[in-house]
C-alpha positions in Angstrom: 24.3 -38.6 -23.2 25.5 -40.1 -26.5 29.4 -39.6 -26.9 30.7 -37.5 -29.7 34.5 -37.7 -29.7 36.6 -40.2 -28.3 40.6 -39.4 -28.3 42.6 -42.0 -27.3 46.3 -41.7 -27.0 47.0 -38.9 -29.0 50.4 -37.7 -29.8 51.9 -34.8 -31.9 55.4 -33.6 -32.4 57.0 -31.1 -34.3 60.9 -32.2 -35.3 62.2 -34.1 -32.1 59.5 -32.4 -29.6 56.3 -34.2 -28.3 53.8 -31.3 -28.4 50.6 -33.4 -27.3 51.7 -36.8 -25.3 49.3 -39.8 -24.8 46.0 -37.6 -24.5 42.9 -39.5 -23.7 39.4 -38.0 -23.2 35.6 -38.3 -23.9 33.3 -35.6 -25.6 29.9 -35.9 -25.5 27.4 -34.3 -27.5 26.1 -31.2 -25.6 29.6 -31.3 -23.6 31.9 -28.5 -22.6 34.9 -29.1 -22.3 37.6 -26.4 -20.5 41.4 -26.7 -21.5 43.4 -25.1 -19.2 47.2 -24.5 -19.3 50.2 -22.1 -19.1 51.5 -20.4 -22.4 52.7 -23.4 -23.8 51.3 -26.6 -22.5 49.5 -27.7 -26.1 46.4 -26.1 -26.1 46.0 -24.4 -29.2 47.6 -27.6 -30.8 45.0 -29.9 -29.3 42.4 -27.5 -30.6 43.7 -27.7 -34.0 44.1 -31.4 -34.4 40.8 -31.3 -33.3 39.4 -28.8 -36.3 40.9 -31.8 -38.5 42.1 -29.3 -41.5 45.8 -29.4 -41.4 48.5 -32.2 -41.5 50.6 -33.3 -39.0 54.0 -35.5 -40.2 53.8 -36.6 -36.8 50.7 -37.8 -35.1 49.6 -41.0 -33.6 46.7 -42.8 -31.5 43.1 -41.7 -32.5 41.0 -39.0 -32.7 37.3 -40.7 -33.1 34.1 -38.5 -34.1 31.1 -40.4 -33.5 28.6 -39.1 -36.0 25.4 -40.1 -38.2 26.0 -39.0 -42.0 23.9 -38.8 -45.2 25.6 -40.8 -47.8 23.6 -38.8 -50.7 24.3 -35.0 -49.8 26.9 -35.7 -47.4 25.3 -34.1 -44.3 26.4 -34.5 -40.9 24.8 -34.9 -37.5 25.5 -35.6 -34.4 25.6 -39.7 -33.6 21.9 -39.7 -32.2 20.7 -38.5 -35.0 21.3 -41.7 -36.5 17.9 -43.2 -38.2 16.9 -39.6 -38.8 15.7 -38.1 -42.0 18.2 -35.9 -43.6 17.2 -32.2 -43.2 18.6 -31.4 -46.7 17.8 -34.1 -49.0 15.7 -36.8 -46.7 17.6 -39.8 -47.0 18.5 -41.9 -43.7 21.4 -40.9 -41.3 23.6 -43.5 -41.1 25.8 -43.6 -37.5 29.6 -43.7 -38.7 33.0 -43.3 -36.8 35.8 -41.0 -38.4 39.3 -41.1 -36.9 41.1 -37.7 -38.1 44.6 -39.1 -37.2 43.9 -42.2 -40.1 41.8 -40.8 -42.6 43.5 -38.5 -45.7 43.1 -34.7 -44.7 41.0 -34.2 -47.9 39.1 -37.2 -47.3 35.0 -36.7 -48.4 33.5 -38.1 -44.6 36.7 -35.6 -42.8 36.3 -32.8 -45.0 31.9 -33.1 -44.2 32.7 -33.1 -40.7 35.4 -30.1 -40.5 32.7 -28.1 -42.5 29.9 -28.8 -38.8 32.9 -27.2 -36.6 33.2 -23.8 -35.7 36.1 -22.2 -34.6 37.4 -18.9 -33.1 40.9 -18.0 -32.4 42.8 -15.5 -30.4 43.5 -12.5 -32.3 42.7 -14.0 -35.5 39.8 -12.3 -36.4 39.7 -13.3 -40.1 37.2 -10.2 -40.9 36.3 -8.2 -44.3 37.9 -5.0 -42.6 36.5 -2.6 -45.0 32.7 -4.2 -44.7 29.9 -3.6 -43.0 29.1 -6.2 -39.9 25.7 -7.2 -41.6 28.1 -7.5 -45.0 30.7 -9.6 -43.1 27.7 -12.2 -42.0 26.1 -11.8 -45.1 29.3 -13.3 -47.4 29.6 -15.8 -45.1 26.1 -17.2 -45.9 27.0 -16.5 -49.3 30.0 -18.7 -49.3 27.2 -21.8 -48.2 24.4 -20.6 -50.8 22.0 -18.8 -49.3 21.4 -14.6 -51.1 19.4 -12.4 -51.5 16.7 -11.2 -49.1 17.0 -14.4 -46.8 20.6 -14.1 -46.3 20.0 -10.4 -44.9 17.6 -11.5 -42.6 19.5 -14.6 -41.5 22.5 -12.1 -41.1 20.2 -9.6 -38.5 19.0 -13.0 -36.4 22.5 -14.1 -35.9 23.9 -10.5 -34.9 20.9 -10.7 -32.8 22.5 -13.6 -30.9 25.3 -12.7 -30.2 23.8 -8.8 -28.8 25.2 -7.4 -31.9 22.2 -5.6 -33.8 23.3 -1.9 -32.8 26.9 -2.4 -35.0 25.1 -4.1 -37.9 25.8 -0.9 -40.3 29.5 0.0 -38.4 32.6 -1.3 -40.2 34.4 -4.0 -38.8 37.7 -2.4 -38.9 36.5 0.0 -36.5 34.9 -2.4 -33.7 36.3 -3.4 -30.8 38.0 -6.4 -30.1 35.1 -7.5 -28.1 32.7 -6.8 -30.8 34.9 -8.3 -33.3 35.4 -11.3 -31.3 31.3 -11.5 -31.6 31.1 -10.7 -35.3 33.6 -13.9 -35.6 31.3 -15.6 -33.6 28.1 -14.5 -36.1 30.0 -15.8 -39.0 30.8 -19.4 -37.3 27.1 -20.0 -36.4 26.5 -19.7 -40.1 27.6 -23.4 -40.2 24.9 -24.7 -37.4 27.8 -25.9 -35.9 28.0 -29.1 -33.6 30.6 -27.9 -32.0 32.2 -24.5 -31.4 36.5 -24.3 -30.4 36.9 -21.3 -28.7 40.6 -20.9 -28.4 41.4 -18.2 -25.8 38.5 -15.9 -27.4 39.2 -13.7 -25.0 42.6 -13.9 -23.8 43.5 -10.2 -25.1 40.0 -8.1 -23.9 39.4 -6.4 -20.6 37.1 -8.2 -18.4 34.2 -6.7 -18.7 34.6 -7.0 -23.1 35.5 -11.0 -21.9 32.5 -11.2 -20.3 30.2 -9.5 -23.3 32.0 -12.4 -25.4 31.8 -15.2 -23.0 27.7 -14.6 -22.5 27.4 -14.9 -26.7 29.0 -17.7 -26.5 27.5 -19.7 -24.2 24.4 -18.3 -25.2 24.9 -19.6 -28.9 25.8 -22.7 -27.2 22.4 -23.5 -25.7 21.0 -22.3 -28.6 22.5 -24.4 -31.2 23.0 -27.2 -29.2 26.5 -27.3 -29.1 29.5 -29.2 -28.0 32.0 -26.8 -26.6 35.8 -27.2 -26.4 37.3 -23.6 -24.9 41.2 -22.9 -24.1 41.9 -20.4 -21.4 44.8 -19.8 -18.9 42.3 -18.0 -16.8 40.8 -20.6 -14.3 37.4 -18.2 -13.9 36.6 -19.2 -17.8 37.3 -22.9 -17.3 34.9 -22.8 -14.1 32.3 -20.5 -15.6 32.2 -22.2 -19.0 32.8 -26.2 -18.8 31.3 -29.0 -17.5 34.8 -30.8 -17.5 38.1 -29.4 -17.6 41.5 -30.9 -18.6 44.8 -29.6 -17.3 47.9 -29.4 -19.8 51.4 -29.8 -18.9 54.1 -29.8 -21.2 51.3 -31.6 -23.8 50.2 -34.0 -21.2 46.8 -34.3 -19.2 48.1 -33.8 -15.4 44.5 -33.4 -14.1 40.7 -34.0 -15.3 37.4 -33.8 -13.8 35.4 -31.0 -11.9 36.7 -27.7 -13.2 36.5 -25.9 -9.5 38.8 -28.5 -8.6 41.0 -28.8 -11.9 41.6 -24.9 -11.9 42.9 -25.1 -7.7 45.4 -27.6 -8.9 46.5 -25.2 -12.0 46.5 -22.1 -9.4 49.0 -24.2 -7.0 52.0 -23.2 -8.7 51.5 -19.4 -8.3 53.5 -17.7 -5.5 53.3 -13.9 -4.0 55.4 -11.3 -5.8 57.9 -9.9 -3.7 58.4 -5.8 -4.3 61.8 -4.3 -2.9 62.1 -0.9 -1.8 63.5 1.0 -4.7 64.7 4.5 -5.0 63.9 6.3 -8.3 65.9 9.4 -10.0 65.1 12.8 -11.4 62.5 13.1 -13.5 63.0 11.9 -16.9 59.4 12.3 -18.7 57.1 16.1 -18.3 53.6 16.2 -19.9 51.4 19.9 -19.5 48.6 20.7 -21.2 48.4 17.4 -23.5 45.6 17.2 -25.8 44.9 14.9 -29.0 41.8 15.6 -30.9 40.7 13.7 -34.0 37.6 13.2 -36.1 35.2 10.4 -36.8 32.2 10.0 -39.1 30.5 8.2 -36.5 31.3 10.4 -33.6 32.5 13.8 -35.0 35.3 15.1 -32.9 36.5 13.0 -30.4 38.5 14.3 -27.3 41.1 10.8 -27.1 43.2 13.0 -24.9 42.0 16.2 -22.9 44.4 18.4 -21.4 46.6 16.1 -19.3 49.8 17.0 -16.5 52.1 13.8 -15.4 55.6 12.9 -15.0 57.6 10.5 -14.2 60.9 9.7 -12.4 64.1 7.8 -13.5 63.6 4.2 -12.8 59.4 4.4 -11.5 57.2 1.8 -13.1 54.2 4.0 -13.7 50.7 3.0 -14.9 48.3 4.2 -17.0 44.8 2.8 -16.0 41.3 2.9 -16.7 38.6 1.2 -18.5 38.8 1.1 -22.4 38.5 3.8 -24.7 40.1 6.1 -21.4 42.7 7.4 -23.7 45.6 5.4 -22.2 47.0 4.1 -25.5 46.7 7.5 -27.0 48.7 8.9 -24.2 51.3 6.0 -24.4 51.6 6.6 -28.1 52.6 10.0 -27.7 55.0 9.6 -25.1 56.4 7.0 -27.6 56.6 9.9 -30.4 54.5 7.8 -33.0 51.3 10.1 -32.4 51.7 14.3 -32.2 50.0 15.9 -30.2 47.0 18.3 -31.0 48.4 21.1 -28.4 50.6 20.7 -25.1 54.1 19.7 -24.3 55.8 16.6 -23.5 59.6 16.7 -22.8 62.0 13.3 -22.5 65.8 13.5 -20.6 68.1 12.2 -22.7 71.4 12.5 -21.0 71.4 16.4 -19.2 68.9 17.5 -22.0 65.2 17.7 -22.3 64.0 16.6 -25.7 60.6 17.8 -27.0 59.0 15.7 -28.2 56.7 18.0 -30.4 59.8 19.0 -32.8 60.2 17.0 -35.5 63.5 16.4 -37.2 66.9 14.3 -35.2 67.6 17.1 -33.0 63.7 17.3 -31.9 61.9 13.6 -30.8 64.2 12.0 -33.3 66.7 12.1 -30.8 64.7 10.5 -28.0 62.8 8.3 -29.7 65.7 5.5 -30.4 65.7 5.1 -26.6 61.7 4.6 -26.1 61.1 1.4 -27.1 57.1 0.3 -26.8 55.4 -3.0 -27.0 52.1 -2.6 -28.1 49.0 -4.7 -28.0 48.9 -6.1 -31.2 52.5 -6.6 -31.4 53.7 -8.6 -34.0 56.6 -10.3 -34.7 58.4 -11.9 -38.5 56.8 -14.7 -39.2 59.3 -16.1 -41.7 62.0 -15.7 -39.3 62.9 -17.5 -36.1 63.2 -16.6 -32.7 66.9 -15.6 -33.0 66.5 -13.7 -36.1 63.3 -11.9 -34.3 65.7 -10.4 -31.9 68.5 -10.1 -33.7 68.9 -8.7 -37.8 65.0 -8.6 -37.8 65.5 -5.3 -35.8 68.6 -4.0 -37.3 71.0 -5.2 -34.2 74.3 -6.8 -36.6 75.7 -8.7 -33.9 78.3 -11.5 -34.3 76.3 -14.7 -34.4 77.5 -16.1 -30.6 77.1 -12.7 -29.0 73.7 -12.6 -30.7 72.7 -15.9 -29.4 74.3 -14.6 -25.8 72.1 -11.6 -25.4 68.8 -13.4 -26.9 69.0 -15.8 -24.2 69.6 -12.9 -21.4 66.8 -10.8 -22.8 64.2 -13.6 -23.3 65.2 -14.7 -19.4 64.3 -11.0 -18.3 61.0 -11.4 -20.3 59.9 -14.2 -18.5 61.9 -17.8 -19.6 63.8 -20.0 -17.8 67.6 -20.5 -19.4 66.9 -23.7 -20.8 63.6 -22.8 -22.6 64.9 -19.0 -23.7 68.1 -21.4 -25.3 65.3 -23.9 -26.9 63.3 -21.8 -28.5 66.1 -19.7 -30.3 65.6 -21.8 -33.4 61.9 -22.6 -33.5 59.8 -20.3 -35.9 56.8 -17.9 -34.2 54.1 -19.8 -35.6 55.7 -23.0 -33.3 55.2 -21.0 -30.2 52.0 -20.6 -28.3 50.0 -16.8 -28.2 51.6 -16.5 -24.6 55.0 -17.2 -25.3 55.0 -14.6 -28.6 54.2 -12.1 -26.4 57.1 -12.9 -24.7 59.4 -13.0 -27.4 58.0 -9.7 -28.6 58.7 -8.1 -25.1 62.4 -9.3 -25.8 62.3 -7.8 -28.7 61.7 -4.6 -27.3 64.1 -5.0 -24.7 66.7 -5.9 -27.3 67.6 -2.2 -28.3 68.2 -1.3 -24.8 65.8 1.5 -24.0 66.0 3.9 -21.1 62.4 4.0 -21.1 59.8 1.3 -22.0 56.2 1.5 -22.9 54.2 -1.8 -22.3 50.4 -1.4 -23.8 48.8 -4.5 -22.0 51.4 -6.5 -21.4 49.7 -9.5 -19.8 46.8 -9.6 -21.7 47.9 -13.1 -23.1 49.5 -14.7 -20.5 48.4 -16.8 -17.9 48.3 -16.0 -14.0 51.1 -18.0 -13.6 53.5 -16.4 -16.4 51.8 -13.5 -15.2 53.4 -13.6 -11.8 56.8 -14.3 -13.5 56.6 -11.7 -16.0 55.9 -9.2 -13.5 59.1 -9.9 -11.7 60.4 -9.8 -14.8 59.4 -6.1 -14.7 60.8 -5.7 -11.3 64.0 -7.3 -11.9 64.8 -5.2 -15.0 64.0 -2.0 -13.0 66.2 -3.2 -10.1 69.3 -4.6 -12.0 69.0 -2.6 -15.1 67.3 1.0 -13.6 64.6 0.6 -16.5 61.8 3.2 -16.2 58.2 1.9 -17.5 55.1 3.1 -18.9 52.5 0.6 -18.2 48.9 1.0 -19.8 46.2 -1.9 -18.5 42.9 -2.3 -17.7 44.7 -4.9 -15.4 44.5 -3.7 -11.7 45.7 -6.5 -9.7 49.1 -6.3 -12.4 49.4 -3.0 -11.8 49.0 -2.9 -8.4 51.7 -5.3 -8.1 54.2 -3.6 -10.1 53.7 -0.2 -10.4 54.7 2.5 -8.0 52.6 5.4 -8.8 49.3 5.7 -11.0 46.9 7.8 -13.2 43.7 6.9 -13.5 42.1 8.2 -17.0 38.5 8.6 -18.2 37.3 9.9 -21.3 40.4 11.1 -22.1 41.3 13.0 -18.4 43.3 12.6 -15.6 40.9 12.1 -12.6 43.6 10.9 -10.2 47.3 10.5 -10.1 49.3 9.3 -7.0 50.2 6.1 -5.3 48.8 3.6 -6.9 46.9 1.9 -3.8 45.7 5.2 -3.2 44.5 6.1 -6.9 42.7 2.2 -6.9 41.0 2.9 -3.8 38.9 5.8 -5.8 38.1 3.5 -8.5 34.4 4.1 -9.9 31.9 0.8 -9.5 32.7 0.0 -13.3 36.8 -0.1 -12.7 36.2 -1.8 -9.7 34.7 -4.7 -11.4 37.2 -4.9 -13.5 39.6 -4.9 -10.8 38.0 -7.6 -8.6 37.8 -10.0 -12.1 41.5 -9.5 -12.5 44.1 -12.1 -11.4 43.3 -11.7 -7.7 39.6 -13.3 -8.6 41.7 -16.4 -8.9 44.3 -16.4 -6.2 
């Protein structure tokens, strides 16, 4: 197997910090590679230093592509290619190494080989929203030459890979994640990619949506040949996907070789969550008779939520599960006041008095709504302003600049940080922290305004078992110290079953169970119950 990348030594720092220290590793053509890591460790870094199309002030060893290239048109192959015809204009491949820490970022050979490299990011789905699927593949085939009538068909084959063909004609705003993640994944293979960076493709989608997206990948892996690179904090993806796998700690490689045994090492440092007994109040939220209709070309009227009954208590973490598309954001988003309902009541306790929620106006939900605060699933945070800032003016608290600083710490500690890394990242900017730890700081955020009641729409779906763990007694803590009450939607089981005290289960847009919630998992259908067993537990 002919080797494709050679990295030896790599460093990268940002100001005084050492993101990436002394990395050393060996691609090979065909390869796949699984990065695994907690929220933080470098991953995303490595994978963009990698890509080879931005600067970094500080960077040093050697990143070395082994490749054969086309001196007339520029074309690049793989290394054992070398003493091949060009398939573009005919002339021999030539073999050549490029080192993308020496060479100029807008360097001819760099530039040719960045151009062979597909990449997919979390979240980032970098889609024409108000386009068709077929129209999103088709401009990027534009943007490489090809129209007309070939570009069309080319556009059907590759939605055909990745199991796409039945939202060819849907708009992509509308999609899934899942299915966005796959339409991303359509537009990359336009490049005939040597090699595809997945970074944490997945690290926001159920498991069953994850899985959807995991077979197109590997299945456009085979297909084209590929070398793979993939990021996860979930150790099932690194053993399921790679041939090798790295471990990353604090931007160093702490552990390399079979993934099986790579991902036990990473799963070490998780420990057992330890629930107290805990006593919770009155009841502080009532829902009757809750529905929320609304209509879509595609579907007509659609039943999000259909006549629900809950409540819950002063101080009870309780979840809202199901599979997606069960109505539990829709539900969450009305207990939060930012969606009306169609018909039905839902009341909030503010003090001795029940607010309703469906009056408008200060002395209605206005009223209530300052002390619901709700972290939602595509949270996002100000990307011009730092940490600090995030949690501080950013959300209208005007708080003397020490005090500020006080309470940022003490909230980012509740949302998962150690002291000394809630007190380093105060400064740094969101685009300097990893997916994991903005989730984090967005939590904070929330936290920040001190709510009586907090809404949490997914609020692991980024992090890794390990932060998970820690986040969730996080949770716990604030409900034990602080006598926070919490709304928790997930597709997560295992989370919720660790956190949350009583449950509804939701499908197409009902209540089907409500109760403890080891009682309301153990009448999980076969579908939710796969989701379940793919959950964290999988990998303890």
């Amino acid at each position: 197997m002919s080797v494709f990348i050679e990295i030896k030594n790599l460093s990268v720092g940002f100001d005084d910090v050492d993101v990436l220290k002394n990395i050393n590793l060996t691609i090979n053509e065909g390869e796949a590679i699984g990065v695994l890591g907690k929220s933080g460790s470098g991953k995303s870094i490595l994978m963009h230093v990698l890509r080879g199309v931005e600067k970094f002030d500080r960077i040093s060893g050697q990143l070395l592509y082994h490749v054969a290239r086309c001196e007339s048109c520029g074309q690049i192959e793989p290394a054992s290619h070398s003493g091949n015809s060009c398939k573009k204009c005919g002339t021999e491949l030539k073999e050549i190494v490029a080192d993308f820490v020496s060479l100029p970022l807008h360097d001819p050979v760099r530039r040719d080989i960045s151009r062979r490299l597909a990449i997919m990011l979390q979240r980032t789905f970098a889609l024409y929203g108000d386009d068709r699927v077929i129209v999103n593949v088709m401009n990027a085939l534009n943007e490489i030459g090809e129209k007309g009538p070939t570009a069309i068909h080319k556009a059907a084959d590759l939605l055909d890979q990745v199991n796409l063909s039945h939202r060819m004609m849907h708009i992509a705003r509308e999609l899934s994640g899942g299915e966005k993640q796959r339409v991303v994944l359509a537009r990359q293979l336009v490049k005939d990619p040597m090699m595809l960076l997945a970074d944490e493709p997945t690290g926001t989608l159920d498991p069953k949506t994850a899985e959807l997206v995991h077979n197109s990948i590997m299945n456009s892996v085979k297909q084209y040949n590929m070398s793979l690179v993939i990021t996860s904090h979930w150790p099932q993806v690194i053993e399921e996907l790679s041939d090798k796998a790295i471990l990353l700690e604090d931007g160093e490689i702490v552990a390399q070789g079979d993934p099986k045994e790579v991902c036990s090492i990473f799963m070490k440092e998780a420990s057992v969550i330890e629930k107290h007994e805990y006593t919770v109040g009155d009841l502080i939220i009532k829902a009757k008779g809750l529905k929320m209709k609304y209509f879509s070309l595609d579907r007509g009227v659609v039943n999000a939520v259909n006549d629900i009954e809950f409540d819950v208590r002063e101080g009870e973490i309780f979840g809202l599960i199901g599979v997606s598309g069960a109505g539990k954001t829709t539900t969450s988003k009305i207990i939060t006041g930012l969606l009306q309902p169609t018909t039905g009541d839902i009341h909030i306790k503010i003090g001795d008095d029940w607010i309703d929620m469906t009056v408008l106006g200060p002395n209605g939900k206005g009223r209530a709504t300052k002390y619901v605060g709700m972290l939602h699933q595509e949270y996002s945070l100000y990307p011009h302003r730092n940490v600090v800032d995030n949690l501080t003016e950013s959300i209208g608290l005007e708080l003397p600049h020490e005090l500020g600083e006080r309470k940022a710490i003490q909230t980012l500690m509740t949302a998962g940080f150690s002291e000394k890394k809630a007190t380093d990242i105060l400064q740094k900017m969101p685009d300097e922290l990893s997916e994991g730890e903005n989730h984090r700081v967005a939590m904070a955020q929330v936290l920040m305004k001190e709510p009586r009641i907090l809404v949490f729409d997914e609020p692991t779906g980024t992090m890794d078992p390990i932060t998970k763990i820690e986040v969730s007694k996080s949770i716990l803590h604030a409900r034990e110290t602080l006598g926070e009450t919490f709304v928790i939607v997930s597709h997560d089981m295992d989370f919720v079953a660790e956190v949350c005290d009583r449950a509804a289960l939701m499908r197409l847009g009902k209540i089907v169970d409500i109760g403890e919630t080891s009682e309301v998992l153990s009448h999980l259908t076969r579908d939710e119950r796969d989701e379940a067993l793919e959950g964290i537990s999988k990998d303890l």
